[in-house]
N, C-alpha and C positions, 0 to 999 in steps of 0.2 A: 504494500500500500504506500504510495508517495504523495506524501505531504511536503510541499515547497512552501514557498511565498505567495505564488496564487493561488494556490487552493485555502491557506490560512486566511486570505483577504477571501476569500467569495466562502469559507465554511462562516468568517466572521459576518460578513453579511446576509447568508440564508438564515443565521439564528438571530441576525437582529443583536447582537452585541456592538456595543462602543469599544472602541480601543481601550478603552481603561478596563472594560469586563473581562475583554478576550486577554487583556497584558495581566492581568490579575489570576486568571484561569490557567492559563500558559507558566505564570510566575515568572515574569521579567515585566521588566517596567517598560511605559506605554512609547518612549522614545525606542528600546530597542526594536518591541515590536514594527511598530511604525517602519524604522530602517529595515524588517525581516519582508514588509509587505511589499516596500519596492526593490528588492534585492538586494540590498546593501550590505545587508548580514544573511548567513545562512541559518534555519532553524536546527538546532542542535536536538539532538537522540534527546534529549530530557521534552524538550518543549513537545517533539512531535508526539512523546508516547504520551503527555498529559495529556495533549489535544485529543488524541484516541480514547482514554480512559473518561477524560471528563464530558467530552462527548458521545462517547460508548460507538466509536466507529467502528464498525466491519468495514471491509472490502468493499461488499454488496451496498451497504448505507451511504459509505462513500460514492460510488458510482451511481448510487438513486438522486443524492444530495448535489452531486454536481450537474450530474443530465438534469435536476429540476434548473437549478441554476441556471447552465448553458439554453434550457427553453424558454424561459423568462428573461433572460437580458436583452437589455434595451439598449438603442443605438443611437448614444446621448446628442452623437453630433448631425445625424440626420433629424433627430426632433427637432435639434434648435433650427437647423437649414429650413424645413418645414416650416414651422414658427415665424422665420425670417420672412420667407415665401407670401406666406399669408397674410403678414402685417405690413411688405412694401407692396 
């Protein structure tokens, strides 16, 4: 099961956690996280297994949680182009 930086940014947003929820969960504070979600740092063996435990990830949950994900996201810069469209 591979738990990166994007997937800690998108499991952090399908549960609706703040940065300080998820840094708190994880046990690192909310500036490392933060640097973990754009790649700055990598998530080390501690953070990924908490993230498993405290979210009680399988394999399977994982790959349900991210296909929900990848179905539901939204493509922030065609809305605004949209948006733009409509209002000139």
């Amino acid at each position: 099961m591979v738990i990166d930086y994007t997937v800690v940014g998108r499991l952090r947003s399908i549960y609706r956690l703040s940065l300080a929820d998820m840094a708190a969960l994880l046990g690192v504070s909310e500036s490392h996280l933060c640097r973990v979600e754009k790649g700055e740092r990598v998530m080390n063996d501690g953070m990924r297994q908490r993230c498993i435990n405290e979210l009680e990830l399988s394999p399977e949950k994982l790959n349900r949680l991210l296909s929900l994900y990848d179905e539901t996201e939204v493509d922030h810069h065609k809305l605004r182009d949209n948006h733009h469209k409509r209002r000139g």
